[in-house]
DRENLO-275633 format. One line per 8 residues: number of its first residue (from 1); for each residue x, y, z of N, C-alpha, C. Coordinates in Angstrom, 1 decimal. Layout:
N
NUM> X Y Z X Y Z X Y Z | ...
***
This chain:
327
1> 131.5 162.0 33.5 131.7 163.0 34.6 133.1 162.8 35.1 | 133.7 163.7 35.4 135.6 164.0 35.7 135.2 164.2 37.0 | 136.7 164.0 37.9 136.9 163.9 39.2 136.3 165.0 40.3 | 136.3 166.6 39.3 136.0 167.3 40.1 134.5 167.7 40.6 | 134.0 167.1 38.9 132.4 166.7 39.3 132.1 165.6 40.0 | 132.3 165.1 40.1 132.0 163.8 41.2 131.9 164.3 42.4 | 133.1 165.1 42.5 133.7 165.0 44.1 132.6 165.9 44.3 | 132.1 167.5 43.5 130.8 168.2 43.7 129.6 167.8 43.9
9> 129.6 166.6 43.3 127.8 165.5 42.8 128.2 165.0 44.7 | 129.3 164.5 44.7 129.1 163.7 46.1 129.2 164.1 47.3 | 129.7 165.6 46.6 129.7 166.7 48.6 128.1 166.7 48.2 | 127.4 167.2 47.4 126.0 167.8 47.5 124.7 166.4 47.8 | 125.4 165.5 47.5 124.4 163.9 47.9 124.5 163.8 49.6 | 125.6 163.8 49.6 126.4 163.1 51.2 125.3 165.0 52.1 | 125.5 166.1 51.5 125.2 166.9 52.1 123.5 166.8 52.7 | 122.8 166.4 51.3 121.4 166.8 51.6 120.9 165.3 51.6
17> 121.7 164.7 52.6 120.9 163.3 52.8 120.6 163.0 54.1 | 119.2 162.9 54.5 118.9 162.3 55.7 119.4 161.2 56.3 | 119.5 160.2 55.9 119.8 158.7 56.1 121.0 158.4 55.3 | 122.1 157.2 55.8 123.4 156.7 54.4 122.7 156.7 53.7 | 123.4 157.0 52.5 123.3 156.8 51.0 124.2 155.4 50.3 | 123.4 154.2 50.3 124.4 153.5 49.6 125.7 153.3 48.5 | 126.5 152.6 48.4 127.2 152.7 47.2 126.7 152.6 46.0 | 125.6 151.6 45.9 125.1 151.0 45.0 124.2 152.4 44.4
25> 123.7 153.5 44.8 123.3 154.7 44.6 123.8 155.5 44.7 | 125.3 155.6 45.0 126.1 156.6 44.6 126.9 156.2 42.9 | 127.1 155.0 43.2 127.5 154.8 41.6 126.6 155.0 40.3 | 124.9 155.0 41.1 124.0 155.2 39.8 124.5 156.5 39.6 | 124.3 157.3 40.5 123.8 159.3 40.5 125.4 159.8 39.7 | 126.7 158.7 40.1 127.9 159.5 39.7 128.3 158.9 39.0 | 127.7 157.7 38.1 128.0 157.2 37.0 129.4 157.0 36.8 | 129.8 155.9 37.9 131.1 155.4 37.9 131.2 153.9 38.7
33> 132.3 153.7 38.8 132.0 152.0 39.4 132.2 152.1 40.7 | 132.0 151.0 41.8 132.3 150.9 43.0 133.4 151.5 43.3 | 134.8 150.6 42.8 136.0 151.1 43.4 136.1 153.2 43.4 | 135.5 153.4 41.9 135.6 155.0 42.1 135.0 155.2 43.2 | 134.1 155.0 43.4 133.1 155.9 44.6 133.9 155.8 46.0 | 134.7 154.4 46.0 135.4 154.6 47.7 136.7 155.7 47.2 | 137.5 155.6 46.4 138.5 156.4 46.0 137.8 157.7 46.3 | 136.8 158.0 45.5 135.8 159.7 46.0 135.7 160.1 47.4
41> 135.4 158.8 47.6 134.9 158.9 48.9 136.0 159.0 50.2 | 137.6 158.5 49.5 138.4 158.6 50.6 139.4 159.8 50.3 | 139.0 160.0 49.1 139.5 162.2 48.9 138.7 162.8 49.4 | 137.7 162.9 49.7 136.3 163.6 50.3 137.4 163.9 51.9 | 137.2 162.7 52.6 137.5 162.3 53.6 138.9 162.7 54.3 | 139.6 162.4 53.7 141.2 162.6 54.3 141.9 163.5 53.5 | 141.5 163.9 51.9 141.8 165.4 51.4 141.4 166.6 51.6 | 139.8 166.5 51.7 139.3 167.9 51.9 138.6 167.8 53.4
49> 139.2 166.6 54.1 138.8 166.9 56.0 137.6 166.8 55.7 | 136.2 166.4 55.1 135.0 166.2 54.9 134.8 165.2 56.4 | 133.3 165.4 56.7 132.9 164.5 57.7 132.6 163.2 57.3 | 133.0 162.9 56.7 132.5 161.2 56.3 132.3 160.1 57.0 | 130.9 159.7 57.1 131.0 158.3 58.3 130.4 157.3 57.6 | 130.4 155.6 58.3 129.7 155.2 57.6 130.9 153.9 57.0 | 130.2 152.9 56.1 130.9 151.7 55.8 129.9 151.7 54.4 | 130.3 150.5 53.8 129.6 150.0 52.3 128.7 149.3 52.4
57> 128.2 148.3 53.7 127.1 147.8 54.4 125.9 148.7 54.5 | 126.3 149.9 55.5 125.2 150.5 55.9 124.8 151.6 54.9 | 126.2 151.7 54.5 126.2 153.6 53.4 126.6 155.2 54.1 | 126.8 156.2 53.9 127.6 156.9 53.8 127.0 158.3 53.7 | 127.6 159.2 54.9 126.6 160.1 55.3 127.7 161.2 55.8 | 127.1 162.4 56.2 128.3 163.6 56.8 127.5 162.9 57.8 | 128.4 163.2 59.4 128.3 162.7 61.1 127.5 163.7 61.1 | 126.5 163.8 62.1 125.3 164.2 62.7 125.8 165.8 63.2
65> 125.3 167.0 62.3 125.7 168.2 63.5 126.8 168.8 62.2 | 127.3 168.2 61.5 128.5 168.5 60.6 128.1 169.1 59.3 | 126.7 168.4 58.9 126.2 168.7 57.7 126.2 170.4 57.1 | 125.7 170.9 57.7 125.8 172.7 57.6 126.8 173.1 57.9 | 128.0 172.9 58.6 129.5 173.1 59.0 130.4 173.2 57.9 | 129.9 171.8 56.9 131.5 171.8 56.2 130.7 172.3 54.5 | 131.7 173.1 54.1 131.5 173.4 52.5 132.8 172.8 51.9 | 133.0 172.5 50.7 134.1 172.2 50.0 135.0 173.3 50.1
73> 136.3 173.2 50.3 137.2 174.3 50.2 137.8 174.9 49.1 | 138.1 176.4 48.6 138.7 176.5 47.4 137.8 176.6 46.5 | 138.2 176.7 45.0 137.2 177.0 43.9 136.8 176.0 43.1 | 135.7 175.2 43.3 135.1 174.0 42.6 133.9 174.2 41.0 | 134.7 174.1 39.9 134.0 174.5 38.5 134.0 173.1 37.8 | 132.8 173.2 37.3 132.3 171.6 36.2 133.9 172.0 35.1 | 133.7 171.2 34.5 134.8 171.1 33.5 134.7 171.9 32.1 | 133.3 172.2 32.1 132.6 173.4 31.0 132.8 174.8 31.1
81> 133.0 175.3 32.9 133.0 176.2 33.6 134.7 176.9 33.4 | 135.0 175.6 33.2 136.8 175.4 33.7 136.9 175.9 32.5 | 136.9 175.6 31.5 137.3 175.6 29.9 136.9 176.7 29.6 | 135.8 177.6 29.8 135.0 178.6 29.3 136.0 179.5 30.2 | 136.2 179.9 31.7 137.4 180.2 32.0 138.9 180.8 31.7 | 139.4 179.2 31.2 140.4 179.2 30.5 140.3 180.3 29.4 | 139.4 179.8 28.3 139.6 180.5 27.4 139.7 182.2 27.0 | 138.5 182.3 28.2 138.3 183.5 28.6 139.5 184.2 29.1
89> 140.0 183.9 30.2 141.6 184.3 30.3 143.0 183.8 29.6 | 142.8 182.9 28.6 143.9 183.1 27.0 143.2 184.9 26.5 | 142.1 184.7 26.5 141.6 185.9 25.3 142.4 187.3 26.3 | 141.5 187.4 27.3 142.8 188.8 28.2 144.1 188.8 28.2 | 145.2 187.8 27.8 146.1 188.1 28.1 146.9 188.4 27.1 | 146.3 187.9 25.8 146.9 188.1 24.7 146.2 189.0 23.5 | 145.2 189.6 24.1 144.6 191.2 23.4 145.4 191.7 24.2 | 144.9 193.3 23.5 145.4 194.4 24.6 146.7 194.5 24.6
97> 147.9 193.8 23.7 149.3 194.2 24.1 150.1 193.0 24.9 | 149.1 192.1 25.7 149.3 192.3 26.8 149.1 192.9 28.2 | 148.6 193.7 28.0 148.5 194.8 29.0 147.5 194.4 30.7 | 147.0 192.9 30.3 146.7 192.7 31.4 147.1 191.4 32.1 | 148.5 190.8 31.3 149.4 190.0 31.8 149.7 190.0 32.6 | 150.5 190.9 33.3 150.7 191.0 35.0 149.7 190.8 35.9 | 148.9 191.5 36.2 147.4 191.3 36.8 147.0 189.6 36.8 | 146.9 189.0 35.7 146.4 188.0 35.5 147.6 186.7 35.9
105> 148.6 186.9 35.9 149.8 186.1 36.2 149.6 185.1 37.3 | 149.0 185.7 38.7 148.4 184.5 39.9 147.6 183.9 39.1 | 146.1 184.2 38.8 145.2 183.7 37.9 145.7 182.5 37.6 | 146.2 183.3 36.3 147.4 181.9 35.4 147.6 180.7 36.3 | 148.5 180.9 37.1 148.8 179.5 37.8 148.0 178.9 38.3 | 146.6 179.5 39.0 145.6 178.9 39.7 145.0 178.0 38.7 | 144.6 178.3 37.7 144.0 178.2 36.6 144.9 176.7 36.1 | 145.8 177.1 35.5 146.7 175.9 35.1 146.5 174.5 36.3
113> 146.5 174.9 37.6 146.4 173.8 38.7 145.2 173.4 38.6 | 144.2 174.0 38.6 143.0 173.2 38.5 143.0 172.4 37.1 | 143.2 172.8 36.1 143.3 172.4 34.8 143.8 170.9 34.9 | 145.3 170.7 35.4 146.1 169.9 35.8 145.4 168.6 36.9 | 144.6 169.2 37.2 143.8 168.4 38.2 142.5 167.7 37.4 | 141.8 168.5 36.8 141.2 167.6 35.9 142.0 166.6 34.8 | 143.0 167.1 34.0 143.5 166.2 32.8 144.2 165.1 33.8 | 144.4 165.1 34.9 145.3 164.3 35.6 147.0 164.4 35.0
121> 147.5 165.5 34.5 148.9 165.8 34.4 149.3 166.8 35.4 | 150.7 167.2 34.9 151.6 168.2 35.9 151.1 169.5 34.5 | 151.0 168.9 33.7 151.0 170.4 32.9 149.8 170.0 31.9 | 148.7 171.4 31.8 148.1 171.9 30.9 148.5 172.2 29.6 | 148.1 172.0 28.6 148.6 172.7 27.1 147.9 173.6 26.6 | 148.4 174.8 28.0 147.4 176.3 27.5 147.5 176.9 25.9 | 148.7 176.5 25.3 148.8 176.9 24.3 148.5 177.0 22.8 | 147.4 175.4 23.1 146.2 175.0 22.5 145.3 175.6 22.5
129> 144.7 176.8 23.1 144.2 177.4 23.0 144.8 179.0 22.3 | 144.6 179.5 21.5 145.1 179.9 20.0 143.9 181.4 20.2 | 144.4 182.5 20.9 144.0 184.0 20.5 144.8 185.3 19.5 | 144.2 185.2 18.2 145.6 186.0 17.2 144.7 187.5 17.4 | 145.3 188.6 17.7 144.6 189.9 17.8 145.1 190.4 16.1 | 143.9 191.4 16.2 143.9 191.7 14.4 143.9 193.3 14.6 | 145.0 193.7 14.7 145.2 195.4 14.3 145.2 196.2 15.5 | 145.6 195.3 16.7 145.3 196.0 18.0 146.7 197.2 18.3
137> 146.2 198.0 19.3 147.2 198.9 19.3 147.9 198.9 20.5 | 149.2 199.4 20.5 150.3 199.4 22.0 149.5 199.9 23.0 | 149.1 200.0 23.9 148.7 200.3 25.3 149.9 200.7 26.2 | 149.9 201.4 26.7 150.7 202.0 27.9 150.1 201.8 29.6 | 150.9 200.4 29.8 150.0 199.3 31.1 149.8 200.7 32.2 | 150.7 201.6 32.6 150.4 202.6 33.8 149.3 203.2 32.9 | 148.9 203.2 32.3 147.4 204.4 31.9 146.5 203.4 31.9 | 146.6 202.3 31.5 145.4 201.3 30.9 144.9 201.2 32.4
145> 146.1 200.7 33.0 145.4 200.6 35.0 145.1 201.6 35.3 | 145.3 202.8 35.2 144.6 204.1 36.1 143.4 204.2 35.5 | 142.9 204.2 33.7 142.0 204.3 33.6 140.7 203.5 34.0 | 141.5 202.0 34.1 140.5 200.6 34.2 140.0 200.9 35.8 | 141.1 201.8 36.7 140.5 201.5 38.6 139.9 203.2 38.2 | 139.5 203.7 37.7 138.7 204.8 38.1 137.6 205.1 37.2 | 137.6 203.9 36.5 135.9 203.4 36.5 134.8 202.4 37.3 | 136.3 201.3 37.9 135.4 200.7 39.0 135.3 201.6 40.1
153> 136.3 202.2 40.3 136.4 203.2 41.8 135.3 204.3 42.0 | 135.1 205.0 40.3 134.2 205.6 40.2 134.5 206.9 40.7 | 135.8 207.4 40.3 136.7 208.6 40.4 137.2 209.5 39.3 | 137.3 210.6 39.4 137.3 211.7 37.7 138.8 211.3 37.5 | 138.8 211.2 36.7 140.4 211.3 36.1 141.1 212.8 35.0 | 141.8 212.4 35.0 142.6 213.5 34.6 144.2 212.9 33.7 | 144.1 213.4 32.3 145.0 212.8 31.5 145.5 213.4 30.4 | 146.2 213.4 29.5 146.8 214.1 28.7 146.1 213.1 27.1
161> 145.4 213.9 26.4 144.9 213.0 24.9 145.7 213.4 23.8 | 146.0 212.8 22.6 146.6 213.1 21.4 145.6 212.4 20.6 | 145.2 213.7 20.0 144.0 213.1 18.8 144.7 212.3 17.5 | 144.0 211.8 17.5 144.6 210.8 16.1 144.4 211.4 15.2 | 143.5 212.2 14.7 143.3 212.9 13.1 143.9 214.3 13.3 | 144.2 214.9 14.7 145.0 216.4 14.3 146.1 216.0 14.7 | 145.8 215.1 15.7 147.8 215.0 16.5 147.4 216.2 17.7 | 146.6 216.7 17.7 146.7 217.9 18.9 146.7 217.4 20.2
169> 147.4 218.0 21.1 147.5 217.5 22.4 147.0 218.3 23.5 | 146.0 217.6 24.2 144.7 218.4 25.1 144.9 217.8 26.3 | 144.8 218.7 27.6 144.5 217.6 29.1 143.2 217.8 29.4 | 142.4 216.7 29.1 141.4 216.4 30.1 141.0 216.3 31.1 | 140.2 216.6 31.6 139.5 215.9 33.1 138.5 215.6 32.6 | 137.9 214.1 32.7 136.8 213.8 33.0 135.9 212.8 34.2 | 134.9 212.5 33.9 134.2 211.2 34.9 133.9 209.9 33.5 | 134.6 209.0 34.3 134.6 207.7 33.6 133.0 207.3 33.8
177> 133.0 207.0 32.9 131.7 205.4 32.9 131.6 204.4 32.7 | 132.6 204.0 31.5 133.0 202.6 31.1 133.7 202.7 30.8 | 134.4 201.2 30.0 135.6 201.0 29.7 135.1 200.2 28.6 | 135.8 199.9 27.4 135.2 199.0 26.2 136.3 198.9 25.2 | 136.2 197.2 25.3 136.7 196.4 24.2 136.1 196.2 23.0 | 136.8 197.0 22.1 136.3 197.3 20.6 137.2 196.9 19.5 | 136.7 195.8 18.4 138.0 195.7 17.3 139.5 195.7 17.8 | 139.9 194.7 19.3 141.2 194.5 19.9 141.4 195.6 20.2
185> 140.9 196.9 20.4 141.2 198.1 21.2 140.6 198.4 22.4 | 141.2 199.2 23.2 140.2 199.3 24.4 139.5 201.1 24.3 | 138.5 201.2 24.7 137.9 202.8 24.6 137.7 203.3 26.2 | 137.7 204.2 26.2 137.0 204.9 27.3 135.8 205.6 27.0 | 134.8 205.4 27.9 133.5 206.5 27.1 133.5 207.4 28.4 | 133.5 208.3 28.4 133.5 209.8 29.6 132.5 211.0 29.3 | 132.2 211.3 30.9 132.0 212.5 30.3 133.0 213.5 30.9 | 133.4 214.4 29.3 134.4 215.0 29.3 133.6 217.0 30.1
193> 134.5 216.8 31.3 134.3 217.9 31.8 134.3 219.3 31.4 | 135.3 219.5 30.7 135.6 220.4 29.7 134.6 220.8 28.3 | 134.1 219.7 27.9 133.3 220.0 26.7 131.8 219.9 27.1 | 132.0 219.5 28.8 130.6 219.5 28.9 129.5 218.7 27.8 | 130.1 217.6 27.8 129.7 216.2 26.5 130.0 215.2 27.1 | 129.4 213.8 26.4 130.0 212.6 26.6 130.9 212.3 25.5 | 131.8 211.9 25.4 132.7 211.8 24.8 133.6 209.9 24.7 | 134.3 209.4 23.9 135.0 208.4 23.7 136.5 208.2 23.5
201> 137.2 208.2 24.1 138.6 208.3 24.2 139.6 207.0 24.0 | 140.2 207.0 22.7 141.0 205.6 22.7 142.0 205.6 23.6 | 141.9 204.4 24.4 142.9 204.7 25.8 144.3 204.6 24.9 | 144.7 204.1 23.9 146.1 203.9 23.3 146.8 205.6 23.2 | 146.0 206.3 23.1 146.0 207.6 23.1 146.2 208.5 24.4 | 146.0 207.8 25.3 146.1 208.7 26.4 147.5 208.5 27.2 | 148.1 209.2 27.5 149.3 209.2 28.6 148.9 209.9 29.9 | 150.0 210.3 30.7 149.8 210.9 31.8 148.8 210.9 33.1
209> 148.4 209.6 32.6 147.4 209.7 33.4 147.2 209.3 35.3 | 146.2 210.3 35.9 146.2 210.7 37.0 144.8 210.7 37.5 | 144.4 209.7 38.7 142.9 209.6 39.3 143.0 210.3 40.3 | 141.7 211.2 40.2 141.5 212.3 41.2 140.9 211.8 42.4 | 140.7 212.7 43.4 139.4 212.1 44.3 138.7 212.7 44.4 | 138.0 213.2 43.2 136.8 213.9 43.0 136.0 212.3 43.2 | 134.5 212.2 43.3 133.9 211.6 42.7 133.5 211.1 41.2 | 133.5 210.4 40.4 132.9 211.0 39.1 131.4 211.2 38.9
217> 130.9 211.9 38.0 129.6 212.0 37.7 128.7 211.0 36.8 | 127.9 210.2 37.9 127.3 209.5 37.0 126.4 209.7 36.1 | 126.1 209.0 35.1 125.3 209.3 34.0 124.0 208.2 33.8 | 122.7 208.2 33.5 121.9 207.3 33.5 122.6 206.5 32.7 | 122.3 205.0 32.8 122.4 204.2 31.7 121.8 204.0 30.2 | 120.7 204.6 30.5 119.6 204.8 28.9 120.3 206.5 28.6 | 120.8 207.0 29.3 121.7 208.6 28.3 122.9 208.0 28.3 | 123.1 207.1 28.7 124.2 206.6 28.0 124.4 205.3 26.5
225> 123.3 204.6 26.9 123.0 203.7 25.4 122.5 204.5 24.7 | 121.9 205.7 25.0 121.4 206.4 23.5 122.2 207.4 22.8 | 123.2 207.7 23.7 124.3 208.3 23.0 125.6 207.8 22.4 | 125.7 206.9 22.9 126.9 206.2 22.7 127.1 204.5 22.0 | 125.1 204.2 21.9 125.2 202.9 21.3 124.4 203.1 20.6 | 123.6 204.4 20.0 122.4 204.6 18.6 123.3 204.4 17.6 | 124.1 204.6 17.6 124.8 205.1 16.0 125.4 203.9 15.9 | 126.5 203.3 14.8 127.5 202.8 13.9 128.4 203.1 14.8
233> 129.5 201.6 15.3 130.6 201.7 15.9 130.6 202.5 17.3 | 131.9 202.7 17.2 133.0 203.2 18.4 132.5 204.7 18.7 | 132.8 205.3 17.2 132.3 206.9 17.4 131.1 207.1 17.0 | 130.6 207.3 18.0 128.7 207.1 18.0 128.6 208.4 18.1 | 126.7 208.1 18.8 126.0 209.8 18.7 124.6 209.2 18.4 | 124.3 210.8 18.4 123.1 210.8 17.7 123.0 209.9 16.2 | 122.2 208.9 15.8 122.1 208.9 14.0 122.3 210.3 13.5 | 122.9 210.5 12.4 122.6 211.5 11.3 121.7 211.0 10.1
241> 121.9 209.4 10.2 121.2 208.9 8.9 121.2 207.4 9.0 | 120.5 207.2 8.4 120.7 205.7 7.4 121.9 205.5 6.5 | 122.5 204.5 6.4 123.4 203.5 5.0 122.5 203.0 4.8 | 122.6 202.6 3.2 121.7 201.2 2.7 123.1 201.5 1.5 | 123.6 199.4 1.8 124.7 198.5 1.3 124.2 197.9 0.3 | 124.3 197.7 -0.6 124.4 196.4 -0.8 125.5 195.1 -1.5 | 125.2 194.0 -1.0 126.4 193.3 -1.6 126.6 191.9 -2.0 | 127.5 191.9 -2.9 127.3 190.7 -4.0 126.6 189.4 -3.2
249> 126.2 188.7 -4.3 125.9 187.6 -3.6 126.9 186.7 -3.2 | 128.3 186.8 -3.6 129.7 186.1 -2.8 129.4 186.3 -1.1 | 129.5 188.1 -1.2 129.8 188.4 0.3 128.0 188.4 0.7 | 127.4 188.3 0.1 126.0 188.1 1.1 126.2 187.1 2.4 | 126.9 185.9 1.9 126.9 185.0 2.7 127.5 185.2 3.9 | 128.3 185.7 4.0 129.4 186.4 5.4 128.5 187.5 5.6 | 128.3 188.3 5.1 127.8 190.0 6.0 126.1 189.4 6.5 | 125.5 188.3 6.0 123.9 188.2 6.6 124.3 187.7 7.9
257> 125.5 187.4 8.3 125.5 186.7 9.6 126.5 187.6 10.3 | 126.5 189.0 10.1 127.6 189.9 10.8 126.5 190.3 11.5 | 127.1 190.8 12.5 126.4 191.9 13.5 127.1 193.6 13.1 | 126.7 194.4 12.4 127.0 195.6 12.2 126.8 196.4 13.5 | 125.3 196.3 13.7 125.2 197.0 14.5 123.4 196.6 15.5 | 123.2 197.2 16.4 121.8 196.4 17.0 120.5 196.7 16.0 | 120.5 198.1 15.8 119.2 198.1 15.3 119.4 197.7 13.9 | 120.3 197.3 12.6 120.6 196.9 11.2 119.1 196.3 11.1
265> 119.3 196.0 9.7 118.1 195.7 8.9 118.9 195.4 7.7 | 118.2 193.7 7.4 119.2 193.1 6.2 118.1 192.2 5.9 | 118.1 192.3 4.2 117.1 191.2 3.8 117.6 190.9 2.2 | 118.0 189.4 2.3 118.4 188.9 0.7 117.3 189.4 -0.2 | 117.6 189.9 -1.4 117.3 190.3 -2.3 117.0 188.7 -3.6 | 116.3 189.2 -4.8 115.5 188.1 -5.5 117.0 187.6 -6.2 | 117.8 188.5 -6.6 118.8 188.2 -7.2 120.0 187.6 -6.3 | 120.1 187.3 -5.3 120.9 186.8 -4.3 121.7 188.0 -3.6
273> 121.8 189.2 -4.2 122.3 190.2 -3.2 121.7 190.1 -1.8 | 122.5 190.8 -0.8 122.4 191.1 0.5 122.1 192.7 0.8 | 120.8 193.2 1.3 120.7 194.7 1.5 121.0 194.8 2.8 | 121.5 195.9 3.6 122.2 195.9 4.5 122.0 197.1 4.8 | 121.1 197.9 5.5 120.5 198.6 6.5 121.5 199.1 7.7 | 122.0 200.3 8.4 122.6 200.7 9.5 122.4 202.2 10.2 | 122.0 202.5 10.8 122.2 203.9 11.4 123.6 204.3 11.7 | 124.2 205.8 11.1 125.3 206.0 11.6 125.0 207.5 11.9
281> 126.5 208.0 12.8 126.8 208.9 12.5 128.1 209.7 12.6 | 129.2 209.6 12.4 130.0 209.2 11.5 130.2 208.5 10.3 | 131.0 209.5 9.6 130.8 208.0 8.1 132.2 207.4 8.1 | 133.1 208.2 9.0 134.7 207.3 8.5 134.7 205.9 9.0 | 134.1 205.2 9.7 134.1 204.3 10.2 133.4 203.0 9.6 | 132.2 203.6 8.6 131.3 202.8 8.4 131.9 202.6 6.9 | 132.5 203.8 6.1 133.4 203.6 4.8 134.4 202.9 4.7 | 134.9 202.6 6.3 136.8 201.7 6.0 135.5 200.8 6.3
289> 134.7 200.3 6.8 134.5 198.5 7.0 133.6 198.1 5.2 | 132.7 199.5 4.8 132.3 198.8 3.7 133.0 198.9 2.1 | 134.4 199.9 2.6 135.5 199.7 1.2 136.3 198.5 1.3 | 136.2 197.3 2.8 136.8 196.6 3.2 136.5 195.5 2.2 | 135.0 195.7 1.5 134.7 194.9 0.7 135.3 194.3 -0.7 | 135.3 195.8 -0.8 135.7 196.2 -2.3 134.9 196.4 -3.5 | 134.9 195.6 -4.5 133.8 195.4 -5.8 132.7 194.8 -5.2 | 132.8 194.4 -4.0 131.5 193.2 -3.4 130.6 194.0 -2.7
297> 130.9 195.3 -2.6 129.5 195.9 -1.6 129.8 197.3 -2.6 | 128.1 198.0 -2.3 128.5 199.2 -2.9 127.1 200.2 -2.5 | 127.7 201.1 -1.6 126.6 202.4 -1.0 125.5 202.7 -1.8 | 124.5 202.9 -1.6 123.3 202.8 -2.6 122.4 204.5 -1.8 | 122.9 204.8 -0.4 122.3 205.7 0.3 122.6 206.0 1.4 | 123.0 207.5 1.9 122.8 208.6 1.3 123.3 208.8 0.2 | 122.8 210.0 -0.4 123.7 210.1 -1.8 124.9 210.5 -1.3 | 125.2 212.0 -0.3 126.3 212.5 0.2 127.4 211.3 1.0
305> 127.0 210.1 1.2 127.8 209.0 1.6 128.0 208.3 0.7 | 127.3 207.9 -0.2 127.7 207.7 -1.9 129.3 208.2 -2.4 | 129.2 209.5 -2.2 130.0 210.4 -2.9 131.2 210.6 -2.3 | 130.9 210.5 -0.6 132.4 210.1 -0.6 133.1 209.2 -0.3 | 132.3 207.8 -0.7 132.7 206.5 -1.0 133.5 206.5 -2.8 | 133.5 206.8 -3.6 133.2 207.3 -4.5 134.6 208.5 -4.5 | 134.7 209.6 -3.6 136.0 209.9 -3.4 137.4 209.4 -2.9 | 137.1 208.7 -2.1 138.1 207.6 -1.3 138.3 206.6 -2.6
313> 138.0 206.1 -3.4 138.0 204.8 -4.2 138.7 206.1 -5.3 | 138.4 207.1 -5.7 139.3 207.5 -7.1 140.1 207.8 -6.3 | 140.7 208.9 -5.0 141.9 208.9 -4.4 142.8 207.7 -4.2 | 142.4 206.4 -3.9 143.0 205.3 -4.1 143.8 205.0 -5.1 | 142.7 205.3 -6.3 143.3 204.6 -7.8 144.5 205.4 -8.0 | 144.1 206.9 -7.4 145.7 208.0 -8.3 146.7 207.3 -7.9 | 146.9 206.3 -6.2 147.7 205.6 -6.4 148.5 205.0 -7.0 | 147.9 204.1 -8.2 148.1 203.2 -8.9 148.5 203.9 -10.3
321> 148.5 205.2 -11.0 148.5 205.7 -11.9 149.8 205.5 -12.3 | 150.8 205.8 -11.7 152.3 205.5 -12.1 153.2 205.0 -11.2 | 154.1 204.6 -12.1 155.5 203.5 -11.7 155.4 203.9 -10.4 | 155.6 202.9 -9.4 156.2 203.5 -7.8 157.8 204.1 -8.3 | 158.3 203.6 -9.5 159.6 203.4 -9.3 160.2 204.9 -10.1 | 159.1 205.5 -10.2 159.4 206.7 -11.4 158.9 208.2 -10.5 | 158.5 207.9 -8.9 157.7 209.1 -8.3 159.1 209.5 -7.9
***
């Protein structure tokens, strides 16, 4: 047990005790030696102004009347709490661009001080903790914040989108509902006023953006998991269908322990293949993760998802037909 547990174990003993509590029973419960317990006991005391009365004879109590008065001051976490924490805010600050570096900057230092307090140094080695983002995209910090406060705020927004597969550029209005961290990207899920739909918006994509003071319109939560968390990935929906994968017995070993998706369905096969079950509806999304395989996995169903697994793989190869050096 570290300092800051103690000092928690010995506000909550000294708190809910009728009578002193001896030393000799404070050292069983905090699993430390005499000297620690007066050292605890004289940070209690003259650091955090705690009521402490009492001697090592009689034992050691909050003064009569004080007990419900005094709370610990400031933010008191076990050292599991701390770390989980920590890690948790390495992981925000280093997805996303960055994009929520600023914001988190007080944080930071609070964080590092308490840290510093447990290791008993002036400095933390936040850097030991090690977040590498994999394919994430630029964010634009004025859109990411207008989008992120008018989902908590719960206000329509209004923004300028550039589709990724036309490039076309559309202004929206919609009512936010969430906000979602996906594959180091962030999404928006809305409903889009205009199409009268719910809709998914990569915030990397959006500029201009502007919170109204409309209210937004909420949406149940079950019309919103069934539209937006039935299917495969980011770009959900309705299912249109089933995939059935399957894949070598190399990659069996990694994909039995993936999470595709909630409802999947995966069962080793006699020959050590892996079958691999998913509802989608979209296929572009579900073809880049299972061409990600390569020779190791291969669509077995629908046929029409077959086929254009099957088209993507010979458009690949024309690649490779001649010299780069001769086009």
């Amino acid at each position: 047990m570290d300092k800051i547990e103690r000092i928690t174990a010995l506000h909550r003993i000294l708190k809910g005790a009728r009578y002193p509590v001896t030393v000799k029973r404070l050292q069983d419960e905090l699993g430390c030696s005499r000297a620690t317990v007066y050292r605890d006991l004289a940070y209690l005391r003259d650091a955090l102004m705690a009521p402490v009365e009492g001697d090592g004879e009689a034992g050691f109590r909050y003064a009569a009347g004080q007990t419900d008065r005094f709370e610990l001051p400031g933010l008191w976490l076990s050292s599991d709490e701390l770390y989980a924490l920590v890690a948790s805010q390495q992981l925000l600050l280093r997805t996303g661009g960055g994009v929520l570096a600023g914001a988190l900057a007080p944080l930071q230092k609070r964080l590092e001080g308490l840290l510093a307090d447990h290791a008993g140094t002036e400095r933390w080695p936040v850097e030991r903790v090690r977040v590498i983002a994999h394919r994430g995209r630029k964010l634009d910090q004025a859109a990411f914040r207008c989008v992120a406060s008018t989902v908590l705020e719960r206000r329509q927004l209004s923004f300028e989108y550039r589709a990724r597969s036309t490039d076309e550029r559309t202004r929206r209005i919609v009512s936010p509902q969430r906000i979602t961290h996906y594959r180091d990207n962030w999404y928006l899920d809305a409903w889009d006023h205009g199409r009268q739909a719910l809709r998914s918006f990569a915030v990397d994509r959006i500029s201009s953006a502007r919170a109204l003071d409309a209210p937004a319109i909420e949406m149940g939560k079950d019309e919103l998991s069934q539209h937006l968390a039935s299917s495969y990935g980011i770009f959900s929906g309705e299912p249109k269908g089933w995939a059935t994968i399957l894949f070598s017995p190399k990659a069996a070993r990694w994909v039995a322990d993936e999470q595709w998706h909630a409802r999947q369905e995966g069962r080793f096969l006699a020959d050590g293949r892996y079958e691999l079950k998913v509802p989608y509806s979209a296929s572009r999304e579900l073809l880049m993760d299972v061409l990600h395989y390569g020779a190791d996995a291969e669509i077995v169903g629908p046929p029409m998802l077959r086929e254009q697994a099957k088209s993507l793989l010979e458009l690949a190869l024309t690649n490779y037909e001649n010299d780069p050096g001769k086009r």
